[in-house]
TISEZA-957142 format. One record per residue (C-alpha): residue in one letter; x, y, z; chain; residue number from 1. Coordinates in Angstrom, 2 decimals. Layout:
// residues N
ATOM  aa       xx       yy       zz  ch    i
ATOM   A        X        Y        Z   A  NUM
...
END
This chain:
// residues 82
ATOM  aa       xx       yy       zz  ch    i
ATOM   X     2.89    -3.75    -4.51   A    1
ATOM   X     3.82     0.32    -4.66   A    2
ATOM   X     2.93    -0.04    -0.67   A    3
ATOM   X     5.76    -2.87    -0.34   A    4
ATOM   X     8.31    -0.87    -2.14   A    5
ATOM   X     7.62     2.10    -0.38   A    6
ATOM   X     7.85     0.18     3.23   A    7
ATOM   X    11.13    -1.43     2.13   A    8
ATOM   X    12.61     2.06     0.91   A    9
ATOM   X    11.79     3.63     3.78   A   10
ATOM   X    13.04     0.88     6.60   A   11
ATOM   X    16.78     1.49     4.75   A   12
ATOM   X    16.43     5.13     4.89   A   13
ATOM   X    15.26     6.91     1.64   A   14
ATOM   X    12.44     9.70     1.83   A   15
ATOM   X     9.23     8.42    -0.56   A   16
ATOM   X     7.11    11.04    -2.29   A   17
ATOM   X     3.97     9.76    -4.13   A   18
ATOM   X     2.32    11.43    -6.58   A   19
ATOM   X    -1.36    11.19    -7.18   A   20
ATOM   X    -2.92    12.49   -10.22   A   21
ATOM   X    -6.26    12.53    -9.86   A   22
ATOM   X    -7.79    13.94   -13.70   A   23
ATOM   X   -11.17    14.78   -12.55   A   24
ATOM   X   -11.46    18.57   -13.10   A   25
ATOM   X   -14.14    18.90   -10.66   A   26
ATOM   X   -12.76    17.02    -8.03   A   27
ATOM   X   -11.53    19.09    -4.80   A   28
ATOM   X    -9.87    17.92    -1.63   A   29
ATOM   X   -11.53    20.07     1.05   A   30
ATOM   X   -14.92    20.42     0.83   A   31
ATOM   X   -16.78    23.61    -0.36   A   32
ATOM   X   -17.81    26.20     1.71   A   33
ATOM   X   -15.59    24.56     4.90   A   34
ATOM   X   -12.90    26.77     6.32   A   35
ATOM   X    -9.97    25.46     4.06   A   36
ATOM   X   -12.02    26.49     1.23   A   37
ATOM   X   -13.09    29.69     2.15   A   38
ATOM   X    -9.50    30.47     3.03   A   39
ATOM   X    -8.42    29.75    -0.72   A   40
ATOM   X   -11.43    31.51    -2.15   A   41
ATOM   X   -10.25    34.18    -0.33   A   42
ATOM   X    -7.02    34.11    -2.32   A   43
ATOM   X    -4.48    32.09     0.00   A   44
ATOM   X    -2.49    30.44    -2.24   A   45
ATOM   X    -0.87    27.55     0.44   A   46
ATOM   X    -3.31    26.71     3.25   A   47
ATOM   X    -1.55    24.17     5.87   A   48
ATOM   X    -3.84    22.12     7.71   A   49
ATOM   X    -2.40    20.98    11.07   A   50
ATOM   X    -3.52    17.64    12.78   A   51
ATOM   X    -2.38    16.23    15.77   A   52
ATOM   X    -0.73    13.23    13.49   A   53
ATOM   X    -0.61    15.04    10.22   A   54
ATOM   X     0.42    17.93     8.25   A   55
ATOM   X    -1.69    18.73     4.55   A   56
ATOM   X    -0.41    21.23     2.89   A   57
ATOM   X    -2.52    22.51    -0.48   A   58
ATOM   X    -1.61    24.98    -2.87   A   59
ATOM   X    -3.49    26.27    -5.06   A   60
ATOM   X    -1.89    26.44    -8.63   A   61
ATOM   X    -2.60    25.47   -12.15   A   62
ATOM   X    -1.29    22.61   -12.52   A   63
ATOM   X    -1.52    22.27   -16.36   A   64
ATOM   X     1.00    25.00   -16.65   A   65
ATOM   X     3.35    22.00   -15.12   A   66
ATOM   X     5.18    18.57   -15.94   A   67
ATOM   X     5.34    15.90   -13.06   A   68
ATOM   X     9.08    16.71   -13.14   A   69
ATOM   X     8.79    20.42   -12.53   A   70
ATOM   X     6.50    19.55    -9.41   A   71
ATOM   X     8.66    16.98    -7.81   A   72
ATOM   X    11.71    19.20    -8.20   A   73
ATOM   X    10.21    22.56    -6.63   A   74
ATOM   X     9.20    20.33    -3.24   A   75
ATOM   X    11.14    22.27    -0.69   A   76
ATOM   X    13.65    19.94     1.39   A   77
ATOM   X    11.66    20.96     4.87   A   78
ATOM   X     8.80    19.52     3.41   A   79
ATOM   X    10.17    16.28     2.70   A   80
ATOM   X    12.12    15.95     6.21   A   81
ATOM   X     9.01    15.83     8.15   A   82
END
């Protein structure tokens, strides 16, 4: 259903942003010892990974420190035009 919505708010023009919280503490999106994650353990804080059809941008912060809200509304506008 949240695929639906999304298609139908996107054909009339509005940006979509999902969030997904994922509560595993363990859990990490690039894979350890891989070049993303050596670039973070080396203290990078944003690591962008280019693709020829995608852009992932990760940043590492603690995200407890956070509410949803604060996240959402510190998304810079270039990120969202893309």
């Amino acid at each position: 259903m949240l695929e639906a919505i999304t298609q139908g708010l996107a054909k009339i023009g509005y940006r979509v942003v999902i969030v997904r919280n994922i509560p595993k503490t363990d859990f990490i999106l690039d894979t350890n010892m891989k070049d993303t994650w050596r670039h973070a353990e080396a203290g990078e804080k944003t690591v962008l990974n280019l693709l020829p059809s995608e852009l992932i941008i990760i940043r590492k912060i603690d995200t407890a420190k956070y509410h949803l809200c604060d996240l959402v509304k510190n998304l810079n506008e270039e990120e969202l035009m893309f």
